[in-house]
C-alpha positions in Angstrom: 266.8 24.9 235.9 264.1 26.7 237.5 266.2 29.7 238.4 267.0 29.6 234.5 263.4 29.7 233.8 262.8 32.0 236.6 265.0 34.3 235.0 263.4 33.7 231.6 260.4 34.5 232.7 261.8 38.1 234.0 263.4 38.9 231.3 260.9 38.3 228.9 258.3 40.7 230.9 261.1 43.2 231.2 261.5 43.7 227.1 258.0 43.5 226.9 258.0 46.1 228.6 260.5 48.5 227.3 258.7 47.6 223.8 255.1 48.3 224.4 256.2 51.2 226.9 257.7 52.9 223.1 254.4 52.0 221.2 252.4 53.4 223.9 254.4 56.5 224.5 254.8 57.3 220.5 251.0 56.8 220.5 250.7 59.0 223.2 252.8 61.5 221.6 251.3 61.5 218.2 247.9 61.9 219.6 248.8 65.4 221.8 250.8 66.5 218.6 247.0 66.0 217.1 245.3 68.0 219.7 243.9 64.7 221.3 242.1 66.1 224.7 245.0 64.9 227.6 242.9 62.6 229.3 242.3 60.4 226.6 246.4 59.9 225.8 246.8 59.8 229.0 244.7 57.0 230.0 246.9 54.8 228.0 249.5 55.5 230.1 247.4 54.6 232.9 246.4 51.4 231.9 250.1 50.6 230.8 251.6 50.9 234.5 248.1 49.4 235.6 248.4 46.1 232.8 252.4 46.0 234.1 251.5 45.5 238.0 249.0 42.8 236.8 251.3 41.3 234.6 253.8 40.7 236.8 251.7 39.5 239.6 250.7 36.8 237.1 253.9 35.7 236.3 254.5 35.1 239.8 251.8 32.2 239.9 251.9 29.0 238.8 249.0 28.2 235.8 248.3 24.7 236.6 244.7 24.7 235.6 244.4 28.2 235.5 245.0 27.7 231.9 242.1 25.5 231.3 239.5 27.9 233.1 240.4 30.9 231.6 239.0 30.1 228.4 235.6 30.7 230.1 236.6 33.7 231.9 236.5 35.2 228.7 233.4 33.7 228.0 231.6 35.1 230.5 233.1 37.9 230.1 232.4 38.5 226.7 228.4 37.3 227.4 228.1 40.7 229.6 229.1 42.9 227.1 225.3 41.7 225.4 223.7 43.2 228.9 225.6 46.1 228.0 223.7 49.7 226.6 224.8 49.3 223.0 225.8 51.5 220.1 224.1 51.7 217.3 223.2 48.3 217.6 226.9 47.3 218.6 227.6 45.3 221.9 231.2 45.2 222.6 232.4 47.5 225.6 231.6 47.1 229.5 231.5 51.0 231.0 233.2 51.0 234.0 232.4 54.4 235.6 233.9 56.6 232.8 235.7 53.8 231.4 235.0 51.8 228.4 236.2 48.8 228.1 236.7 46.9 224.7 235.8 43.2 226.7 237.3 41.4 223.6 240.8 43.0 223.5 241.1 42.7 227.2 240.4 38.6 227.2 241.3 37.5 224.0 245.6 37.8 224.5 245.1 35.4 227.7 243.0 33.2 226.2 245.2 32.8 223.1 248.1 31.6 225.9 246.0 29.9 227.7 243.8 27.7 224.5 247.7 26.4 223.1 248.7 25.5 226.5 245.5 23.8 227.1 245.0 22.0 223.5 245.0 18.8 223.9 242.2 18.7 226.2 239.3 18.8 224.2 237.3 20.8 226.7 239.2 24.0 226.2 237.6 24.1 222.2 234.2 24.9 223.6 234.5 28.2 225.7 236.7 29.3 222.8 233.7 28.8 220.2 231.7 30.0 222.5 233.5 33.0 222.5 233.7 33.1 218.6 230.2 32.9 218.9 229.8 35.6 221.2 232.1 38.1 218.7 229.3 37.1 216.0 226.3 38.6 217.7 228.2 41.8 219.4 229.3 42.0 216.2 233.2 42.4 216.2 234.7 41.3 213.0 238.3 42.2 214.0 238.2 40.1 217.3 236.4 37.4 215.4 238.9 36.9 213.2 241.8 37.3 215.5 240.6 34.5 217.5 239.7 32.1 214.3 243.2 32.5 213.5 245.3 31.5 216.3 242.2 28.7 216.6 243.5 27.4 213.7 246.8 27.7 213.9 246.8 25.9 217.5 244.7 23.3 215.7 247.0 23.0 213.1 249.9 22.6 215.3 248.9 20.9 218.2 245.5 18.6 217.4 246.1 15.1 216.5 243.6 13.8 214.2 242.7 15.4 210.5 239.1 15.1 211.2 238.9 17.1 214.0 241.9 19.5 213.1 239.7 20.0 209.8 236.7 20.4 211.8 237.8 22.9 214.1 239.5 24.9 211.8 236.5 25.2 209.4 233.9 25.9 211.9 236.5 29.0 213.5 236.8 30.1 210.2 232.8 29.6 209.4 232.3 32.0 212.6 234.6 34.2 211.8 233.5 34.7 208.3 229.7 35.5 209.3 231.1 38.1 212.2 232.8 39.7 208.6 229.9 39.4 207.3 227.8 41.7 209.6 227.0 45.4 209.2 229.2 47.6 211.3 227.6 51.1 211.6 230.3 52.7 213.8 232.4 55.4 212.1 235.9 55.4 212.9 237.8 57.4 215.2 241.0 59.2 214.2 243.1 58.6 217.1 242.1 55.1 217.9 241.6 53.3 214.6 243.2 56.0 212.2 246.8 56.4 214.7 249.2 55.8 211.6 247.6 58.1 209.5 247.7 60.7 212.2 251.6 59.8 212.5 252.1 60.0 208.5 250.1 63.2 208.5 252.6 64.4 211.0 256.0 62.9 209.9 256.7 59.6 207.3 259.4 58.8 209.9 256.7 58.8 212.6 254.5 57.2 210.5 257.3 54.1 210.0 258.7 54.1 213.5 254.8 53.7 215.1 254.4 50.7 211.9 258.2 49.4 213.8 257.2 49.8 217.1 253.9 47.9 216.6 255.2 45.3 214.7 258.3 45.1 217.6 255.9 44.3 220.5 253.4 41.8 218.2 256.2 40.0 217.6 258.2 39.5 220.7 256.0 36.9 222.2 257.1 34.3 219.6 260.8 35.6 220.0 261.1 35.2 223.4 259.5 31.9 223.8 262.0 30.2 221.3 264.6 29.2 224.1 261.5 27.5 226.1 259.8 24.6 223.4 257.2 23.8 225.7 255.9 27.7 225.9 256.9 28.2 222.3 253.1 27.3 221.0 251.6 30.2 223.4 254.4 32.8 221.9 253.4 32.2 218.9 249.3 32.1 219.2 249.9 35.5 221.3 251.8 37.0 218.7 249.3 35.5 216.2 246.9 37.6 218.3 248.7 40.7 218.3 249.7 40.7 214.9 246.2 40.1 213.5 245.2 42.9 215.8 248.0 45.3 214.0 246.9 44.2 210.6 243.0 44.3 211.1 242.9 48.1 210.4 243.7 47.9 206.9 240.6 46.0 206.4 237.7 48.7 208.0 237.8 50.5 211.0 239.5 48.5 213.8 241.2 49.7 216.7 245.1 49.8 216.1 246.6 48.0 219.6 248.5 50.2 222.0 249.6 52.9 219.9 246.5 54.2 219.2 244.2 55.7 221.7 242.2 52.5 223.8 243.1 51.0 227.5 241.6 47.4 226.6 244.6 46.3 223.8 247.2 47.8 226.6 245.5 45.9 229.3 245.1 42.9 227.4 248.4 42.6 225.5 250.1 43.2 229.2 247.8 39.9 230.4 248.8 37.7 228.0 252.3 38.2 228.3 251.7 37.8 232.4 250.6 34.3 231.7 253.1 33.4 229.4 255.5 34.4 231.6 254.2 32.2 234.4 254.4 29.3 231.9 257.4 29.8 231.3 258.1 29.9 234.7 256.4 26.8 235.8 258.3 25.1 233.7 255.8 25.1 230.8 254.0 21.1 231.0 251.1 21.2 229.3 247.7 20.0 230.7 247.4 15.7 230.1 244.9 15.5 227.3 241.3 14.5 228.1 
């Protein structure tokens, strides 16, 4: 049984792989057919064989209570970007030397995993609103609502009680709703939040394979979770993630994940599937409720 798993684990990080290595080459593709300087497009590249050695190094460990703490990993994480130099009033990137890191889209994948593995424990709720809360005052609207939704839908699915389902889902959604609410004085960027319109400029079959390729890797989590029920909550709230990340661009101007021009949704997307992985692994027993 635990080769079986073993080898479910492998195998799911190996068509994870093959997927988001298409969405991030077409990306990188469409964006030199666009005149995109090189080292932007190639960046993601970068960060996709960077995000694939950290993802399988995490699939090689066993969670245990990894899954409870990282919750407030991305808490704290997510509290630096404030200490950050802002723009235009905006704090949500970390510069690394000449990198700029979207915190948000780095933390939020694992912490999607790890907050449905973790549910039951009631302690796991309060660095995710604390994060929520964070994403109000950067303010991230996209990221806000990303992680209201697979809030509720872990709430939903995995918190006994309609009280305090009801009460958690209405206060992610409250959150959520004010980060919306916020003004967002950053103007887009062609090849980061405006990628399909680049590829439909180009080609309507480029245009619908990057919309295939996209929608391929946001939903894999879920798909390849199915054959292990205890791990099959965390597919689905990474998915969840992703796929609220792929359709958050039709509402303003929000980064589209991994085909379009940004390291943190690559590095991100490539950590949540690393800890699913090692859920699936270990087995995939939750955490005993607290």
């Amino acid at each position: 049984m635990a080769d079986t798993r073993a080898r479910g684990g492998g195998g799911a990080l190996l068509i994870f792989a093959v997927s988001s290595l298409a969405a991030v080459s077409l990306g990188t593709f469409i964006s030199a057919s666009s005149d995109v300087p090189t080292g932007s497009w190639l960046r993601n590249l970068v960060a996709w064989g960077v995000g694939l050695l950290l993802a399988v190094g995490l699939a090689m460990t066993t969670p245990g209570r990894r899954v409870v703490i990282m919750p407030w990993i991305g808490a704290a994480a997510l509290l630096m970007t404030l200490f950050n130099p802002d723009q235009d009033g905006v704090h949500r990137w970390i510069d690394i030397g000449p990198l700029h890191i979207n915190v948000a889209m780095v933390v939020l994948p694992a912490t999607a995993v790890a907050l449905a593995s973790a549910a039951p424990r009631w302690t796991a709720w309060l660095p995710a609103f604390l994060m929520l809360g964070l994403l109000v005052l950067q303010p991230d609207a996209s990221q806000a609502a990303a992680l209201a939704g697979v809030m509720a839908w872990i709430a939903i699915t995995r918190v006994s009680g309609m009280t305090t389902r009801t009460g958690l889902i209405a206060g992610a959604v409250l959150l959520a709703a004010i980060a919306c609410g916020r003004p967002d004085p950053l103007l887009p960027v062609p090849e980061v939040e405006g990628i399909v319109g680049l590829a439909f400029g180009l080609s309507p079959w480029l245009g619908g394979l990057a919309l295939v390729t996209l929608a391929t890797v946001a939903a894999l989590p879920a798909a390849l979770t199915l054959p292990v029920p205890g791990t099959r909550l965390a597919g689905q709230a990474l998915s969840l993630c992703l796929v609220l990340w792929a359709l958050a661009p039709l509402f303003g101007a929000f980064p589209v994940p991994l085909v379009g021009i940004g390291m943190s949704p690559i590095l991100g997307a490539w950590l949540g599937m690393g800890l699913l992985c090692a859920r699936m692994r270990s087995g995939a027993a939750s955490p005993a409720p607290r």
